[in-house]
N, C-alpha and C positions, 0 to 999 in steps of 0.2 A: 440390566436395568436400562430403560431408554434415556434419551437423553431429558423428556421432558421431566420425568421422574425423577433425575439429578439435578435439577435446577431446582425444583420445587421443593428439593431438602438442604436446598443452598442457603445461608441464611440471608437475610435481608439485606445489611450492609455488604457482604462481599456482591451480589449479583449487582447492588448501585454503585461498589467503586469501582466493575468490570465494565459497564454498561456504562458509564461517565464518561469514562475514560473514551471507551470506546467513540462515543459522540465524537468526540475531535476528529474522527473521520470523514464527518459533513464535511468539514471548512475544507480540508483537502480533495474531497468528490467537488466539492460546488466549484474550487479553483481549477479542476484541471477542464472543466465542461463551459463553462460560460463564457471562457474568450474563446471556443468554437462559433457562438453565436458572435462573441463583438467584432473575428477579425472578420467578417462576410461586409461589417460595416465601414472599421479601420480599414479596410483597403482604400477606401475614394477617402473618408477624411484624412488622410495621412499620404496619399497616393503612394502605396508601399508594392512592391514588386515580391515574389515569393522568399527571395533571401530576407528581404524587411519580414514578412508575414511569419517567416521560422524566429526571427530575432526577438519578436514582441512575446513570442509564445517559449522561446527557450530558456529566456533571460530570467521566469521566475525557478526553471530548472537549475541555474547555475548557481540563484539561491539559494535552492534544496539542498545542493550538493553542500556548501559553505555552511549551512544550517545542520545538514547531518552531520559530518565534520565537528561538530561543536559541541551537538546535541548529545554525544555520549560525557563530555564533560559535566555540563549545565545539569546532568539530570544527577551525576555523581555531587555535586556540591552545592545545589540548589535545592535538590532534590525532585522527583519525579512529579510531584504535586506542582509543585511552584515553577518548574517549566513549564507544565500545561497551562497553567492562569497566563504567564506571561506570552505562551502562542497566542491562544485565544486573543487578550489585548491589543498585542502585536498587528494581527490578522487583520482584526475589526480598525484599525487607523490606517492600514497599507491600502484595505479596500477602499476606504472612503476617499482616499487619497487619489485612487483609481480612478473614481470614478469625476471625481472635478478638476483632472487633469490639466493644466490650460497649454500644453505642448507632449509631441512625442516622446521628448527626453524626459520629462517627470514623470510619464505613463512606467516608460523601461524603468528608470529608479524602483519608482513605486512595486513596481511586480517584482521587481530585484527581491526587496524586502517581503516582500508579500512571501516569495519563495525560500527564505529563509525563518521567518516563521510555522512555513509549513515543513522545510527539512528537520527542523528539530521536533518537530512533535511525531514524525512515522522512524526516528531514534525512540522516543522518550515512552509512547503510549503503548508500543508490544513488550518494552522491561514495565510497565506500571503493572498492566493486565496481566502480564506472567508469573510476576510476583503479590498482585493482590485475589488469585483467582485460584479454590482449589483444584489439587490435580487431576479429580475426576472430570469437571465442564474447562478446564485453563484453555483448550482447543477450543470449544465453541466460543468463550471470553474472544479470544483472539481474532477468531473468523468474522466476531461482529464488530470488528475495528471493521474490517471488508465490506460489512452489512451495509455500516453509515458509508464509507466511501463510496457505493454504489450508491445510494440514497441521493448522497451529494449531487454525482454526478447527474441523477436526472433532475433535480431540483434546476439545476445549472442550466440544462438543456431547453427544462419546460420554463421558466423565465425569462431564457433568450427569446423561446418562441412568441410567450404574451406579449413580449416588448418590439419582436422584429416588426411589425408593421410600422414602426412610429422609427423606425432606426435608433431605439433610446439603447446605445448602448455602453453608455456613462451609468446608468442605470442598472443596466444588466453586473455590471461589475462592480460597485459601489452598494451592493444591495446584497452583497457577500456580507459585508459587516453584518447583518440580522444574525444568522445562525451565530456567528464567530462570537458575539454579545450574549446569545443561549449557554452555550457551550462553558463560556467564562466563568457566568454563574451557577451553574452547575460543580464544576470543577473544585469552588469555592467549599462549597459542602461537604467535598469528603478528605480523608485523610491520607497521610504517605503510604508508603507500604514499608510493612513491618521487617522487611531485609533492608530498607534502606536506613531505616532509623535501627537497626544493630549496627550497619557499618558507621554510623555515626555514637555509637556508645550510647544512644537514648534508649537503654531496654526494657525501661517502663511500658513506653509510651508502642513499642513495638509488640510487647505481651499485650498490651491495651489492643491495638489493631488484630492482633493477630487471633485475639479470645471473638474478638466482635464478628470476622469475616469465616471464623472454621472454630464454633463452641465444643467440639467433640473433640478438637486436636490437643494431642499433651504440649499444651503452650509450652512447658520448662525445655521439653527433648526437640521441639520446631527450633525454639532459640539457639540453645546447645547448638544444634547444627549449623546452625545459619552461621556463630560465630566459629567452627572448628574451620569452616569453609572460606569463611574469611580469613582467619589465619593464616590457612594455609595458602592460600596464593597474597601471600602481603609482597611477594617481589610488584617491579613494576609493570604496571597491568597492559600497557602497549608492546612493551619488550616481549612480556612472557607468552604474548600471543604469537610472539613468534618465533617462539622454541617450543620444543617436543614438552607434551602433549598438543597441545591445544594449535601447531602451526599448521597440522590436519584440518582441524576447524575453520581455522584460520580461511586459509585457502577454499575448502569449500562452498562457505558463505559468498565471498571475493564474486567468485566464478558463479555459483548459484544467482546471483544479486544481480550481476550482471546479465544473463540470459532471462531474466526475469521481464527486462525489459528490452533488452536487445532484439528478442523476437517481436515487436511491435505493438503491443496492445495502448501504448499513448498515442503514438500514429493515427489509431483508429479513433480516439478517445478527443485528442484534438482536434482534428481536421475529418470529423466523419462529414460536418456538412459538405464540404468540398469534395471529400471522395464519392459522395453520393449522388454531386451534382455531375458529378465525372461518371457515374452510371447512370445519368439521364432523368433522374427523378429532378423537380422542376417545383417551388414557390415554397416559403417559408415553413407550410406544416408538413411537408415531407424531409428536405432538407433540416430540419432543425426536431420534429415531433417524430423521424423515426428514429432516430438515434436513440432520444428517449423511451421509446418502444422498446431499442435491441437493450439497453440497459436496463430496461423494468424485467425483461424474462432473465439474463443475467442476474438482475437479483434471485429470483427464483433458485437460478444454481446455488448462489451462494448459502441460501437456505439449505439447498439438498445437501452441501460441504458440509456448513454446519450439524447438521445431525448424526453426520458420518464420522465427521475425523475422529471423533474420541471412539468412535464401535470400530471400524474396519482397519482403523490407521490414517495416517499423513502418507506413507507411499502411494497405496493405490490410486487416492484422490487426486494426488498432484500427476502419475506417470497418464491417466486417464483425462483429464482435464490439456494435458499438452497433445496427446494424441488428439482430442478434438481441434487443437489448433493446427496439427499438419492436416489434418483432413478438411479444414476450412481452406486453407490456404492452396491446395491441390483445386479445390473448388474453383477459386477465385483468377485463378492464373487457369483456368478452364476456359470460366467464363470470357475474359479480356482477350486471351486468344479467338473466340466466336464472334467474339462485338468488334473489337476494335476499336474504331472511332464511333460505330453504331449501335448505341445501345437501343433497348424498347423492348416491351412485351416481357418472355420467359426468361430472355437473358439478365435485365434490368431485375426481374424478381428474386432469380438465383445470386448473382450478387448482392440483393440482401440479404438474403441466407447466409451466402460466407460469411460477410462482417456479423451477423448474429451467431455461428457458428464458431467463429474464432474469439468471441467476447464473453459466449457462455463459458470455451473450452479455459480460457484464462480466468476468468475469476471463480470456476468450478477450481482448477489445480493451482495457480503461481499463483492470483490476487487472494484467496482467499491463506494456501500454506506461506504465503511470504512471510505475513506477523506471527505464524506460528516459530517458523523458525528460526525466526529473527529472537523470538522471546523464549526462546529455548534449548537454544547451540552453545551455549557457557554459561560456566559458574557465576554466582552473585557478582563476585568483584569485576569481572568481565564483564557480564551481561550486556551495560549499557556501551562499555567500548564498542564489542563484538557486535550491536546490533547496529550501531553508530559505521562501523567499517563495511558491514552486509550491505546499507542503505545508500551508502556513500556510492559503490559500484553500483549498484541501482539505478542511483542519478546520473552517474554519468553516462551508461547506457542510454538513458531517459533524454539527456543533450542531446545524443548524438542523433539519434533517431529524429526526434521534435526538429532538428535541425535541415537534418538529411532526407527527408519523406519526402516533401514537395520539392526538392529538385530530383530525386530520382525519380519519383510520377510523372514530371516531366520528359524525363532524360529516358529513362529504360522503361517507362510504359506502366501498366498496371500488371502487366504480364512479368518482366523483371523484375519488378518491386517484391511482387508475394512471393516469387520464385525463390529473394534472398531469405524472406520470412520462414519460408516454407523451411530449406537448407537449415539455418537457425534455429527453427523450433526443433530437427530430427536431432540436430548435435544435443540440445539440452536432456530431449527425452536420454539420451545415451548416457550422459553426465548425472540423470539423477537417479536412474536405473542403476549404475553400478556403482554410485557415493552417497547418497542420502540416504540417512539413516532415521531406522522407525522408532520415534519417541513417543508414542502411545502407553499412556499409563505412567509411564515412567515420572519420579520425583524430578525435581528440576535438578538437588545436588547429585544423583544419579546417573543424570546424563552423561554426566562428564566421563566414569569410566569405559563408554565405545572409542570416545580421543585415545585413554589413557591405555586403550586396548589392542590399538592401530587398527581403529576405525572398524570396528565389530564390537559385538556385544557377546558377552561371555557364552558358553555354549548352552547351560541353563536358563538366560534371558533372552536369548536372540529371540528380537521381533520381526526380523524380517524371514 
């Protein structure tokens, strides 16, 4: 059955509290893309030197990191609902805040928090989606967190561009609230998910959810389960992640989360205008309208993910979407070796390709299966830990890069920079080729026996 066909017998409420949810992935596309446009301006109002310039841009990173860190609590006792409202909130006062900044140091505050809003919501929105979405589309669910984060990001881009002429870019960043004020109310509309409200003893109101989003499902044997599964891991839930079974997991995600971003695609995602102008492309709608370009065809990929993960799998997508990032990156460290200081003409063209070719290849495999796996590597009571500790490594990868890109562009060229990318992206293909495991199809309390298995799938199930 295609995948349009499984949507179309999905009922009404679960496809709006998958697709809500999922929405929260604007505020974080729009945040990572629109201070590309404002640092090009921030440099002369702030007179900031490239360490300033990584600092402005890292600092809602370190947020992220403190926000994800958190985020698996918040969503355990708040609940998954009522963290998303309060991102949203959150978001829409950090931006505005942004943008009528009247000094440097309340700009960094500002995006501090700004980054901590958005850490807890890429914890909170692949456990909401995983558990409000059945398991035939939970992989497309998931991928369209990706959808909006790409969405975001060209929003971000094509804003900066209307506004670069006029240098408005108090505006460009203050003008994030709009979505984040969508998104809030939206948010408002729909309900918990129905595994959060059994760990909370509410199993009315969880039959209630759970009849609304899957009318065909034996609501009595979904519950049953939800709560054997909760029982059974009632030790405590940070501890037990890290003891046998689940310290497999554990580790996994750790390492996964990290390569995720370590191989560079914020790099690109930040600072495209500057790398671009570093290949010679020249005045606001090239520098700021192609990026938006490589991320409109990027979305594209993430469409193709989408239709896929649930028919072919999560391996393939993801071992194929990285190979397109070594193959970008062999490109690019081509190109830099040819140009050098002199770019123009075929060379300047082919380094757009790379960065297009390394942007499709990540959100084809890593941007798009991150929220999968993030919403699907532990059991309920885990879940929000586990995605909370996946995102946590994410971020900090995300620092360091954000941090480190423009002085190594500087320092080791464009030629050594993709070189390390390149190196980076070959170790992950290697790491997710012989440890990541195929959860297609699979129930979500299901998963758990490949941990419980030493990281295989019985010899009847195996999907790989």
């Amino acid at each position: 059955m295609s995948l349009i066909q499984d949507i179309k017998r999905t009922p009404r409420a679960g496809l709006l509290a998958g697709i809500t949810a999922a929405a929260v992935g604007i505020i974080y596309g729009y945040d990572s893309s629109n201070i590309g446009g404002a640092l090009l301006f921030l440099k002369d109002e702030f007179r900031l030197d490239d360490a300033g310039l990584g600092l402005v841009t890292t600092t809602v990173v370190i947020g992220e990191v403190v926000g994800a860190l958190i985020g698996g609590m918040l969503a355990n006792r708040l609940g998954r609902k009522m963290s998303m409202v309060l991102v949203a909130a959150g978001y829409a006062l950090f931006a505005l805040l942004s943008g009528v900044t009247p000094n440097l140091e309340i700009l960094v505050i500002a995006r501090l928090f700004l980054g901590l809003t958005v850490g807890v919501s890429i914890v909170v929105v692949p456990v909401f989606v995983a558990e409000s979405s059945p398991a035939k589309i939970r992989g497309a669910m998931l991928v369209a967190y990706q959808v909006a984060t790409v969405f975001g990001i060209i929003l971000g881009y094509l804003v900066a561009w209307a506004l670069s002429g006029s240098g408005a870019w108090r505006w460009m960043l203050g003008l994030a609230a709009i979505p984040s004020l969508v998104v809030f109310l939206l948010v408002l509309r729909i309900p918990d998910t129905s595994r959060w409200y059994v760990m909370k003893g509410r199993v009315e109101e969880a039959r209630a959810t759970l009849a609304n989003i899957e009318p065909d499902a034996d609501v009595d044997r979904e519950i049953a389960d939800m709560q054997a599964a909760l029982a059974e891991e009632k030790r405590g839930a940070f501890g037990e992640m890290l003891r046998k079974p689940y310290l497999r997991a554990t580790v996994f995600v750790v390492i996964l989360g990290f390569f995720i971003q370590i191989t560079g695609i914020n790099a690109i995602v930040y600072y495209s205008p500057i790398l671009f102008k570093s290949m010679g492309f020249e005045g606001n709608a090239a520098i700021l309208g192609l990026p938006a370009l490589v991320q409109a065809v990027a979305l594209v990929a993430v469409f193709i993910s989408l239709s896929l993960v649930d028919r072919v799998g999560r391996r393939p997508i993801l071992l194929g979407g990285i190979a397109m990032m070594i193959a970008a990156n062999v490109l690019l460290v081509a190109v830099f070796i040819a140009g050098g200081d002199k770019f123009g003409g075929i060379l300047t063209a082919l380094g757009f390709i790379g960065v297009l070719l390394f942007t499709v290849g990540f959100t084809f495999g890593f941007g798009a299966l991150v929220w999968v796996y993030a919403g699907e590597s532990f059991p309920a009571r885990l879940r929000s830990i586990g995605s909370s500790v996946m995102l946590t490594s994410d971020l900090v990868a995300n620092v360091i890069v954000g941090f480190l890109f423009l002085p190594m562009l500087s320092g080791l060229g464009g030629v050594g920079t993709f070189l390390v990318f390149g190196v980076l992206a070959l170790l992950a293909f290697g790491f997710v080729y012989k440890f990541a495991p195929e959860t297609k199809g699979k129930h979500l309390e299901d998963i758990r026996q490949f941990w419980e298995n030493g990281g295989r799938w019985e010899a009847k199930e195996d999907a790989r």
